[in-house]
C-alpha positions as CSV (number, residue, x, y, z in Angstrom):
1,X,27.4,-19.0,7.0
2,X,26.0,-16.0,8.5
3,X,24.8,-14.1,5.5
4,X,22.9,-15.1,2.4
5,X,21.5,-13.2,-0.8
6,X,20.8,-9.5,-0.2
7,X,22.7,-9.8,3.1
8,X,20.2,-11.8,5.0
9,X,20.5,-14.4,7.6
10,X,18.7,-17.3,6.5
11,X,15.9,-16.9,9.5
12,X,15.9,-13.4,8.3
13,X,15.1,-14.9,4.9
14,X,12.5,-17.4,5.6
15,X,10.7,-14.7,7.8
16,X,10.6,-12.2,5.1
17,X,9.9,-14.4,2.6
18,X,6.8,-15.6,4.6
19,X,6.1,-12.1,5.7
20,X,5.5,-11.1,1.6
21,X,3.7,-14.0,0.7
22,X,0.7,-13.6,3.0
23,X,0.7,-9.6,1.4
24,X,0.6,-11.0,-1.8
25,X,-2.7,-13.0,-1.1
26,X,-4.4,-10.0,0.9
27,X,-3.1,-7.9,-2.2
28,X,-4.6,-9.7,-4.6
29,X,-7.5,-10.1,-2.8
30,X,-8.8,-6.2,-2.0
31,X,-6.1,-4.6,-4.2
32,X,-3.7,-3.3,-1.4
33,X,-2.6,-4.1,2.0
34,X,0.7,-5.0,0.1
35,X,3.3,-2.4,1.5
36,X,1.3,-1.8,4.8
37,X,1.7,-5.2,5.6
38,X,5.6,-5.9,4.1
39,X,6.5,-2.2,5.6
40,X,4.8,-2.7,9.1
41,X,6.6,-6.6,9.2
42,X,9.7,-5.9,7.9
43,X,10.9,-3.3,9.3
44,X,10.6,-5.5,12.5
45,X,14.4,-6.5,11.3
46,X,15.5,-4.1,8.6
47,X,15.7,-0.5,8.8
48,X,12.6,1.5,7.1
49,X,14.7,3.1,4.6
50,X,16.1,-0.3,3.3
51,X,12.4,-1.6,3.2
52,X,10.4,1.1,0.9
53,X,12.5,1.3,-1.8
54,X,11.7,-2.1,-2.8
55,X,8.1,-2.2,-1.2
56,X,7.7,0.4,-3.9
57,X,9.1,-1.9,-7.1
58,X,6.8,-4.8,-5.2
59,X,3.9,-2.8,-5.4
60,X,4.4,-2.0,-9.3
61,X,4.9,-6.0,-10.4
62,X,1.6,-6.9,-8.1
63,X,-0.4,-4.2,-9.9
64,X,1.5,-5.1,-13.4
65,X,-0.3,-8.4,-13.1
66,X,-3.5,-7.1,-11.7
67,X,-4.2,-4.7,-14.0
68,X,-5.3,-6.3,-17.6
69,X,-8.0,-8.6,-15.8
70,X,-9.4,-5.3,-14.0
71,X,-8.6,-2.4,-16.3
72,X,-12.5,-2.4,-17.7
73,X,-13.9,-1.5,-14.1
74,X,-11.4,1.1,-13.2
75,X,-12.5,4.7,-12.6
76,X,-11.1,7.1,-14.8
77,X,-12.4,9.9,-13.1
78,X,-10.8,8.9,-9.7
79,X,-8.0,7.9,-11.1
80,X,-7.1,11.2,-12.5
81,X,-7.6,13.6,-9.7
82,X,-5.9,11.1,-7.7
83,X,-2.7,11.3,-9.7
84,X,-2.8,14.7,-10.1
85,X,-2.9,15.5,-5.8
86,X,0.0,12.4,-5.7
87,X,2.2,14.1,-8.0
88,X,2.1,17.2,-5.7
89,X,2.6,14.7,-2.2
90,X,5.2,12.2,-3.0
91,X,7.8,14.6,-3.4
92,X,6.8,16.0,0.0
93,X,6.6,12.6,1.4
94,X,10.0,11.2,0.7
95,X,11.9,14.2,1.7
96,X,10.1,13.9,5.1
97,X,11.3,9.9,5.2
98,X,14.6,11.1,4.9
99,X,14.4,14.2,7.4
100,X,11.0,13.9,9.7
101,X,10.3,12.0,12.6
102,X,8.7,8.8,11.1
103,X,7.5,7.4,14.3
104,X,5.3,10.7,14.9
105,X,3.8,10.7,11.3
106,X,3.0,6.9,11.5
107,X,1.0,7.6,15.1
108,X,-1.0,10.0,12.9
109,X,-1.8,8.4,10.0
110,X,-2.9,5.4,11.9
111,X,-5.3,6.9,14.0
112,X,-6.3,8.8,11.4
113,X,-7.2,5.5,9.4
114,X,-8.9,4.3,12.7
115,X,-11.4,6.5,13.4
116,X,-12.7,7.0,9.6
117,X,-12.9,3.0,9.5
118,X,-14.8,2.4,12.3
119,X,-16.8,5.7,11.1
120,X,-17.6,3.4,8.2
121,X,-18.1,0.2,9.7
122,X,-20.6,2.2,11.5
123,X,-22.3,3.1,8.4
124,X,-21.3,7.1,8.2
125,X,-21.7,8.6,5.0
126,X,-18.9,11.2,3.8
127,X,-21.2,12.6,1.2
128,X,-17.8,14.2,0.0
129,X,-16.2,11.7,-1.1
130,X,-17.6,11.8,-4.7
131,X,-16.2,15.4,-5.3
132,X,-13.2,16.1,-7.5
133,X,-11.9,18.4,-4.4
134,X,-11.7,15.6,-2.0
135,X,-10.7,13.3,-4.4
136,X,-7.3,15.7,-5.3
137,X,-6.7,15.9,-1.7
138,X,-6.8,12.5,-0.9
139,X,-4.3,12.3,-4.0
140,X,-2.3,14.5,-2.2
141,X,-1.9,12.9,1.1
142,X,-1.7,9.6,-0.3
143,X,1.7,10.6,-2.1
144,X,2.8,12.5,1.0
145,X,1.9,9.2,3.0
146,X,3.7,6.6,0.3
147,X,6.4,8.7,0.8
148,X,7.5,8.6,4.3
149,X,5.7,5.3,5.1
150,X,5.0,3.3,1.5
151,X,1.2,3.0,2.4
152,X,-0.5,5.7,0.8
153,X,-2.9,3.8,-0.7
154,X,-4.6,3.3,2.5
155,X,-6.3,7.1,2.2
156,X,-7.5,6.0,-1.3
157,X,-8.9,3.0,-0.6
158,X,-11.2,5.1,3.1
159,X,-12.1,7.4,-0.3
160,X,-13.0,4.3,-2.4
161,X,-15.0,2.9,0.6
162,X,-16.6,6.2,1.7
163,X,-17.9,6.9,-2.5
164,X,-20.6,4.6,-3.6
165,X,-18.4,2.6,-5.9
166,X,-19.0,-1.0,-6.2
167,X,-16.2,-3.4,-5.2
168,X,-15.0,-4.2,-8.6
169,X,-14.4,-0.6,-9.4
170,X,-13.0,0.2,-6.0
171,X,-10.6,-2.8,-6.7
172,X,-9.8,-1.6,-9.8
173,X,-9.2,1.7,-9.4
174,X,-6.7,0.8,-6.6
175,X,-4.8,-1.3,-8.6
176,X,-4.5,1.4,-11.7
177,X,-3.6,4.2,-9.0
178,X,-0.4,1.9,-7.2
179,X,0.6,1.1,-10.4
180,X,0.8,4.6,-11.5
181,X,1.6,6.0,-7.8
182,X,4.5,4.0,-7.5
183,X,6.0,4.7,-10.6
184,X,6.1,7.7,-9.8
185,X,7.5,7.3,-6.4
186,X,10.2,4.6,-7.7
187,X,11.6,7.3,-9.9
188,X,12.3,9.5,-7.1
189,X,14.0,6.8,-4.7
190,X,16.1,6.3,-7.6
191,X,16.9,10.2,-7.8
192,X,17.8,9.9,-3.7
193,X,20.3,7.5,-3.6
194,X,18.6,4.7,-1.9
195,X,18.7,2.4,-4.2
196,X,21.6,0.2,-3.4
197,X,22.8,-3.2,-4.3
198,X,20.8,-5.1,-1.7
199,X,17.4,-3.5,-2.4
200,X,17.7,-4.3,-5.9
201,X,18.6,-7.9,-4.6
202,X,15.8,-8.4,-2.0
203,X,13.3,-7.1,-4.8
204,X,14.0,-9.7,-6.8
205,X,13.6,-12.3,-4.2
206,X,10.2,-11.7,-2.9
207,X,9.8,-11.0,-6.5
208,X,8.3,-14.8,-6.5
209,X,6.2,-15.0,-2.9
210,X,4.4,-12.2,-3.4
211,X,3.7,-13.2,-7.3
212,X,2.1,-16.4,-5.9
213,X,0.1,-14.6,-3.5
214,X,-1.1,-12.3,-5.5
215,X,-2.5,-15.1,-8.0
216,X,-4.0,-16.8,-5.2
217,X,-5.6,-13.9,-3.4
218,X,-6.6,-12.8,-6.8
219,X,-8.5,-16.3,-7.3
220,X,-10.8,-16.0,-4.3
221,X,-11.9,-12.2,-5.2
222,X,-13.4,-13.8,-8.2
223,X,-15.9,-15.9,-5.6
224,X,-16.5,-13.4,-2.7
225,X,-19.5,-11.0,-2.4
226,X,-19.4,-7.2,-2.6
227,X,-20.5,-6.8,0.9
228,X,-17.9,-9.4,2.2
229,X,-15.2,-7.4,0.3
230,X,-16.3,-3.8,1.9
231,X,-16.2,-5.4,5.4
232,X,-12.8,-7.6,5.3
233,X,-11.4,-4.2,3.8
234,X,-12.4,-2.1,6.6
235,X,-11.2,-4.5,9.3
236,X,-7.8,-4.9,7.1
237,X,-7.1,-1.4,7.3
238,X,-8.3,-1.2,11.1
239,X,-6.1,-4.4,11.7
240,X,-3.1,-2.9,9.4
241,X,-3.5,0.9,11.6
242,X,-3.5,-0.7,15.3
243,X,-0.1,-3.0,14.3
244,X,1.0,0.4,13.4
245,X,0.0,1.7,16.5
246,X,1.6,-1.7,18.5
247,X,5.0,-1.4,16.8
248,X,5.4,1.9,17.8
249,X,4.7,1.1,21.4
250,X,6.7,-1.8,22.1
């Protein structure tokens, strides 16, 4: 048999499958890495516009879980500029997955993402980062971003890092803004025709994998330290940016 559910090889299967699971647990963990990781994998065998569609439904069950154990620590100031800039973005950002050059907008947001991490890592202060300008803005490019390439929550989470919120609120915060974010987003995927048969299929089979990685990563957050979250963060999004930067080269 060469296909199975969702038309899928079975090696296709088992490598997707895998490929989710070990998002779930850095998900659950720091509170996205999620589509970055399922998005940058992937799309290794399927094409990126049969991916986000359902990276975006993924991202809304992992947060739908998340969310009542975290919803105390979650900033409601951020967490309304942010929505505000996204709701200007995402619009933006899926007609550009549709009609711009993905491969050029991907180079740029990952090195983007690199030098403002290692900038961090470094110990650089963007004094900035607390002001409700910045904040909108970041909104902004994170919906533009989750449009064409499903991981704008990587902007917000360099803003978390940059403010001086503490781990559980930056946690927090990014949970509440991907579940909002990709409600949002969903809805317009839906509008666009990209929903098909098999998206709605695949969804509901990495529905499970990532669910169990989620709990799990979720479970070990509970006994790290705040400093040990800020640093595995940083190197996550420097390690998520360069296998950006590698796919596109080879």
């Amino acid at each position: 048999m060469d296909t199975v559910i969702g038309n899928l090889s079975l090696g296709m299967l088992a490598y997707c499958l895998a490929a989710v699971f070990i998002a779930g647990l850095i998900r659950g963990y720091c509170g996205f890495g999620l589509s970055a990781l399922v998005v940058a994998s992937l799309t290794l065998v399927l094409p990126p516009v049969e991916v986000i569609p359902f990276v975006f439904m993924l991202e809304i069950a992992a947060s739908v879980g998340m969310l009542p154990a975290v919803w105390r620590s979650v900033s409601r100031r951020l967490l309304v500029w942010l929505l505000m800039g996204y709701v200007i973005g995402a619009p933006l950002g899926l007609y550009a997955l549709i009609h711009v050059d993905q491969a050029l907008v991907r180079i740029i947001i990952s090195v983007i993402i690199l030098v403002i991490s290692f900038a961090l890592l470094r110990g650089f202060v963007f004094r900035a980062a607390n002001y409700a300008v910045s904040i909108f803005g970041t909104g902004i490019i994170s919906g533009a971003v989750n449009g064409v390439s499903a991981v704008g929550g990587l902007p917000v989470v360099l803003l978390m890092l940059a403010n001086s919120a503490s781990a559980a609120v930056t946690r927090a915060s990014i949970v509440a803004f991907l579940l909002l974010g990709n409600i949002y987003a969903t809805a317009f995927t839906f509008g666009s025709g990209i929903i098909t048969d098999d998206v709605m299929i695949r969804f509901v089979i990495f529905l499970v994998p990532m669910a169990m990685g989620v709990f799990l990563g979720s479970r070990q957050f509970v006994r790290s330290s705040p400093e040990s979250f800020k640093a595995l963060a940083l190197w996550l999004l420097i390690g998520l940016a360069s296998l950006g930067l590698l796919r596109l080269a080879f």
